[in-house]
Structures are given as structure tokens and as C-alpha cells.
N, C-alpha and C positions, 0 to 999 in steps of 0.2 A: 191109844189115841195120841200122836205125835202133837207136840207145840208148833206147829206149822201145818195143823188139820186148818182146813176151812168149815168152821163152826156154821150151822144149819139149824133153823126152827121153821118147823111146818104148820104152815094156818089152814085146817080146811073142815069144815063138816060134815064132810063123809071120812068117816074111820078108816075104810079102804086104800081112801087116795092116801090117804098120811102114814097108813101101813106101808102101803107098795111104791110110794115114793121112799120112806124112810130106807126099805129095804136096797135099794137099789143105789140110792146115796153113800150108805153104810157100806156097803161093798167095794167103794174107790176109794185107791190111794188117796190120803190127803185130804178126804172130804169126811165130816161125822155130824150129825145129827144127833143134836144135843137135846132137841125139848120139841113138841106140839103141841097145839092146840084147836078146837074145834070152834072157837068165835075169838070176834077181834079186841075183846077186853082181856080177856085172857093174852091175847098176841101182845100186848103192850107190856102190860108184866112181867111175860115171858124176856121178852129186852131185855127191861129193867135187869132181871134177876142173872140171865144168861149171857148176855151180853155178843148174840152170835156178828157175824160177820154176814150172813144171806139169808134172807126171810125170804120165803116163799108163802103168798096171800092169797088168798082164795076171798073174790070179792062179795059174793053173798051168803052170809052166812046170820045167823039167829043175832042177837043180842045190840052187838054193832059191828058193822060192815068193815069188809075189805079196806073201803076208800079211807073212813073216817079214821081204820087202825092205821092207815098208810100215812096220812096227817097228824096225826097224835106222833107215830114212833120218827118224824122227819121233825118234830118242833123237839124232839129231847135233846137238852143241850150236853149230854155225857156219852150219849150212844150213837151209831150211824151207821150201821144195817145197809145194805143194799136191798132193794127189796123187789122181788119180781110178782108181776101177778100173774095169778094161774086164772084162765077165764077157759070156758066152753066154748065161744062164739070168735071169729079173729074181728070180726069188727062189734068188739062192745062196748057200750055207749060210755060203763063205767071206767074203762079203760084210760078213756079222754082226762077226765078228772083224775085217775092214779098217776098219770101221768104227770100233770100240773102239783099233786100235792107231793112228789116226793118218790114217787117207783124210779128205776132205774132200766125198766123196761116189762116185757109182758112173754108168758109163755102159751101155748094153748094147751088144755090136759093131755088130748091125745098125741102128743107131739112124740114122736121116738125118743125115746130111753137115751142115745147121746145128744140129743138137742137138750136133755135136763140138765144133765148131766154137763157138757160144755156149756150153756146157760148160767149153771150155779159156778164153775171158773171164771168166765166171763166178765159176771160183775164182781165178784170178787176181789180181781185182780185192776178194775176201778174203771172200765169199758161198759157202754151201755148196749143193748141188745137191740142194734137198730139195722143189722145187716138185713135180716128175710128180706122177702119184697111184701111179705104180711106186713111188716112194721111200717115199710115206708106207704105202703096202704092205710094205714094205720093215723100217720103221723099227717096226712094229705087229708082223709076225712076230717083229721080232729080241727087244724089250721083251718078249714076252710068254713067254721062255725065261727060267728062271732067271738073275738075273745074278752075274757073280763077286762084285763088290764095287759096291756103293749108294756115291753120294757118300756124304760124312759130312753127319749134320745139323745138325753145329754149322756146316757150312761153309754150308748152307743158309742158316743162320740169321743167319749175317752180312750176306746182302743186305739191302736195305731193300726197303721196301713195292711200291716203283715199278719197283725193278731184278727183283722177282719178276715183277712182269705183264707186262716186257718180256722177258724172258727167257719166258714162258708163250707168250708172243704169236710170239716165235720160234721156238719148238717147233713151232708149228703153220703155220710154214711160211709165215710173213708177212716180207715185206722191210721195211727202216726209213723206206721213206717211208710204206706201208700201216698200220703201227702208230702213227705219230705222225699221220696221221688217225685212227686209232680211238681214241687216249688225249689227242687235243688237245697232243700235245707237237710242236716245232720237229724236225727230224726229224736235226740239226747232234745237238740231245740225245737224243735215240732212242740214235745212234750212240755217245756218251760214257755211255749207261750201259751198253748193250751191253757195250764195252770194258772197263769197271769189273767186269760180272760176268764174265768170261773173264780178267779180271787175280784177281779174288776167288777164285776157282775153280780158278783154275790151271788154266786150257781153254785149247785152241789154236785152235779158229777157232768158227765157227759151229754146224758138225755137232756137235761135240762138244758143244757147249752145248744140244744140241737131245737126244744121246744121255743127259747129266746129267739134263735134265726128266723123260724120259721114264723110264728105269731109279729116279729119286730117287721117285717117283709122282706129282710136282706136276704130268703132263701126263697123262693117259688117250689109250690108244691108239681113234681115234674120235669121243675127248672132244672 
């Protein structure tokens, strides 16, 4: 196992899935699978102790759920996991909520073997899993439900002109080299305003900054 592995913990309650995802994991370059578990208190521990870099969560499971482990390991202030949930259904409900407390995006089980697999690079490398047209399905039902709390608009108002169209342009699902063709910018600065609004914002990766546009109104679902 190289220092430059992307470290893996599998959450899921079926034995299977966490067998035959491990093994498949295990088999790539640069990826290992360091620890499982089969409920979400054990998933938080497992953090604590392992400290991976991509959690993979499976939202219903005995003891406590997917959601609540996704909230629990996003409030640890020493750890920060990327975390994907694995769901059976593309549009589920709990998804909406992994979303809001902390996932970095969602996979479905049956998904092909390199959707996992480029999935767990993915967020890894600090990009949220918002390309399908599943997600942006996804991200249009969840927005179009009341939401708890709208960012604030003074925090809106703090960005600058440039740091809204990129952050717009991220909502919709565009990577930083795509936007810095379509805004003429180097794509090194793409990247450092990103950063800036996620530091502004007080957001944790990309999804979230995509969930802020959207729930804030600056993005239309569609639009």
C-alpha cells in the first residue's frame, strides 16, 4: 500500500456489498480499503481510528443511519472524508438530507464497476459527483422542496462579481478547466476563486457550493 493510496472505509449492511465493493477497490492502482462496517456508529469510529480519505455510506442501515453518520463524521473537527452515499433508488428522499449535512455527492449500487471506481477518485481529488443527469435530477427535486434555511444574503453579497459566475457556472455542473474556457480565465484562477467562495461561505467542498446556488435562487433548477 503506497502513501499516496486513496484510503477507503465501506458502510453498508449487507456483507456482500462491502465484500465486492472492497474487492474491486483493492484491485486499483492507488486506491485501498482500509476498514468496513455494517452500521453508522461503527462508521464514525471507524474515522476517528482510520482516518480515510472516501467513505462510502449506505443510508439504511440498523443501529444509526447513513444520514445521521454523514452529520456526525462532517461536525469532526480533525477528520474530513469525502463521503458518497450508496442508495438503491436515484431519487431518495434521504439523499436530499446527505446532501445538506455533508456527502459530497451520491452513487447508486448498481452503478458499473468504473462509475465506483472513478466516483471514489473523484471526490477524492476534491470535486463533487454532480455530472450524471441522475444528480442534476437529483439536485432539481431536492431544491424544489422547501428549504430549511436559505444562505444569508449578506453572505451572498460578499462575493464579487466573478466569484458569482463562477460559483454559477459550478452549479451547473461545469469542472474548472470548462469554466475558465467559457470566462477566458487561466483555469490555476478558476480554482483560487472557487476556494475563496467556499472559504466565504463557509462551504465544505463543491456540492455544497452547488447546494448554496441552488437553495440561495442564483441557480434555477433547468436554468
Amino acid at each position: 500500500m503506497g502513501n499516496t493510496d486513496i484510503r477507503v472505509v465501506i458502510i453498508d449492511d449487507q456483507a456482500m456489498v462491502r465484500a465486492g465493493f472492497g474487492a474491486l477497490l483493492n484491485a486499483q492502482d492507488g486506491i485501498s480499503v482500509v476498514g468496513d462496517a455494517a452500521d453508522g456508529a461503527h462508521a464514525v469510529r471507524l474515522v476517528r481510528t482510520l482516518d480515510p480519505d472516501v467513505v462510502l455510506m449506505d443510508i439504511r442501515m440498523p443501529q444509526m443511519d447513513g444520514l445521521e453518520a454523514t452529520r456526525r463524521i462532517a461536525a469532526l473537527p480533525d477528520h474530513s472524508p469525502r463521503i458518497i452515499i450508496l442508495t438503491t433508488f436515484d431519487l431518495d428522499e434521504y439523499v436530499f438530507d446527505a446532501l445538506r449535512a455533508g456527502a459530497s455527492g451520491f452513487l447508486l449500487k448498481d452503478a458499473p464497476a468504473e462509475d465506483l471506481i472513478q466516483a471514489v477518485r473523484v471526490v477524492a481529488g476534491g470535486d463533487a459527483l454532480l455530472s450524471p443527469s441522475i444528480t442534476r435530477s437529483l439536485i432539481a427535486e431536492f431544491v424544489s422542496r422547501p428549504p430549511r434555511s436559505r444562505p444569508d444574503a449578506t453572505m451572498l453579497a460578499a462575493l464579487t462579481e466573478r466569484e458569482l459566475e463562477v460559483m454559477t457556472h459550478v452549479a451547473r455542473g461545469l469542472s474548472n478547466a470548462e469554466i475558465a474556457e467559457r470566462i477566458y480565465l487561466a483555469e490555476q484562477t478558476v480554482k483560487t476563486h472557487v476556494s475563496r467562495v467556499l472559504t466565504k461561505l463557509g462551504l465544505r467542498d463543491r456540492t455544497q457550493m452547488v447546494v448554496a446556488a441552488y437553495e440561495s435562487g442564483m441557480v434555477q433548477p433547468g436554468g
